[in-house]
N, C-alpha and C positions, 0 to 999 in steps of 0.2 A: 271872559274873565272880567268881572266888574274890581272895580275901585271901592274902597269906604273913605268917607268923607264927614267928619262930627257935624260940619257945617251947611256941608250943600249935599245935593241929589248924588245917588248912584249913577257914575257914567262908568261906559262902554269906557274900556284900557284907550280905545284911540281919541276918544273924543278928548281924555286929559292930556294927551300927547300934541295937540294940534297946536299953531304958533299962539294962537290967542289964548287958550286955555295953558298955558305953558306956568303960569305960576298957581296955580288951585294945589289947593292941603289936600293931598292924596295921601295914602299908602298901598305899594302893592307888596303883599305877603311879607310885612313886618321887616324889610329890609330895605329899602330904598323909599326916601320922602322926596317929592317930586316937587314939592315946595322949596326944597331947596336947590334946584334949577336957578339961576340966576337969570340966563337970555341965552339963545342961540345964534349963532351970527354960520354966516351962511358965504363962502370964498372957492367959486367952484374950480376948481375940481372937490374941494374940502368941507368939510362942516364941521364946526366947533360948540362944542358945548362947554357952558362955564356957571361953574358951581358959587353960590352964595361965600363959599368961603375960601374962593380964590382958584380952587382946583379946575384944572381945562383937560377934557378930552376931545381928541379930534380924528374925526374919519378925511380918507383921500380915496379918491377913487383910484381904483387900479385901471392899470390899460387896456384899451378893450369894453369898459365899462360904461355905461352911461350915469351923469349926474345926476341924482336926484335926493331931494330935500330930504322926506320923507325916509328915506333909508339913510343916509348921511344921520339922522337923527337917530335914528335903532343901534347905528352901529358905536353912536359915542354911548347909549345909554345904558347897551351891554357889556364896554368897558368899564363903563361907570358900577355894573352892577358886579363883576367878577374882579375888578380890580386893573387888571389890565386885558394884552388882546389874547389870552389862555381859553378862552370862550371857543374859539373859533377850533380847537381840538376835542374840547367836550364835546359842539355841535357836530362834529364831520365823526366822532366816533357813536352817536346816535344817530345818524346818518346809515353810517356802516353796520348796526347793529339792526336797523331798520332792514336795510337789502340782504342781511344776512338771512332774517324771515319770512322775508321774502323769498328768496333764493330757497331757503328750507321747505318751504309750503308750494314754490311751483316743481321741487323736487317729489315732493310726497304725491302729489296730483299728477305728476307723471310716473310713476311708479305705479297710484294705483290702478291709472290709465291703461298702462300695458298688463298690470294683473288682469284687468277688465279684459284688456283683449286677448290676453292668454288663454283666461277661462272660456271668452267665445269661441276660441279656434278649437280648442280642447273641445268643448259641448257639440261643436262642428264635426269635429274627427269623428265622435264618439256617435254623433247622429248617423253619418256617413257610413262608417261600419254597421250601423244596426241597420239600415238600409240596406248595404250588400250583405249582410247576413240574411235578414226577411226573400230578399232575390234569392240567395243561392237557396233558402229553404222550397219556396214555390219552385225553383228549377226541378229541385229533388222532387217533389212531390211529381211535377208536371211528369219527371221519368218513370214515375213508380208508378203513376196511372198508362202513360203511354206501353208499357211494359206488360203490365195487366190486361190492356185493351187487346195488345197483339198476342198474348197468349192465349184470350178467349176467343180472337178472332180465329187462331191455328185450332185451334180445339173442334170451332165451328165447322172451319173447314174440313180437318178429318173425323168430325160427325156428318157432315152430308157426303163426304166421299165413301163411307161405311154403309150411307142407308142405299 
């Protein structure tokens, strides 16, 4: 996501975020002027951000967490952009909406996983039986020759016992 600027270059969103670049006439997507950042002041566990016209939003780190500048700033500027901290239920229900497609597409990939194997074990059966059916067909066959053989054979025999 780039920045516009009337007066200076297209920068990368983090380059106008950085401590030095912190007062440059930005707009990102017509709602938030980044010029009007006043300075960040930085009290760890906390980060404060404070507005040209007095307004202060501040992050704290939770416990368990580790400080860091760079997110301490994200998180005043997210307040700054939804008003207060209501952000943080929008992101966890795009979150959830995420794993839910998740969740929906590793479902359908195993469903058609086991179609997949269904149909293999099925074309297996199905192989399997036309195999023992070809068997029991030669079996039959092998009888009806063997059957044949020994009745030409008896035939034989009571032809030479006749001559």
């Amino acid at each position: 996501m780039y920045l516009s600027s009337s007066d200076e270059w297209k920068l990368p969103i983090w380059a106008v975020l950085s401590e030095s670049n912190m007062k440059t006439t930005a707009v990102i997507d017509n709602r938030i002027i980044l010029n009007e950042i006043d300075r960040v002041e930085f009290y760890p566990p906390a980060t404060k951000l404070i507005l040209k016209d007095g307004r202060e939003f501040v992050s704290v780190v939770q416990d368990g967490d580790v400080f860091d500048k760079e997110r301490g700033v994200q998180e005043c500027i997210m307040q700054y952009i939804f008003g207060d901290k209501s952000y943080h239920t929008y992101i966890r229900s795009l979150i959830k909406a995420d794993e839910k497609l998740q969740n929906d597409k590793e479902k359908k990939l195993a469903e058609e996983k086991a179609a997949k194997e269904a149909q293999i074990k099925k074309e297996k059966e199905n192989r399997d039986k036309r195999i023992a059916r070809e068997r029991a067909r030669k079996e039959y066959e092998i009888e009806i020759q063997k059957e044949a053989y020994l009745r030409a054979m008896r035939e034989m025999d009571k032809g030479n016992e006749d001559c």
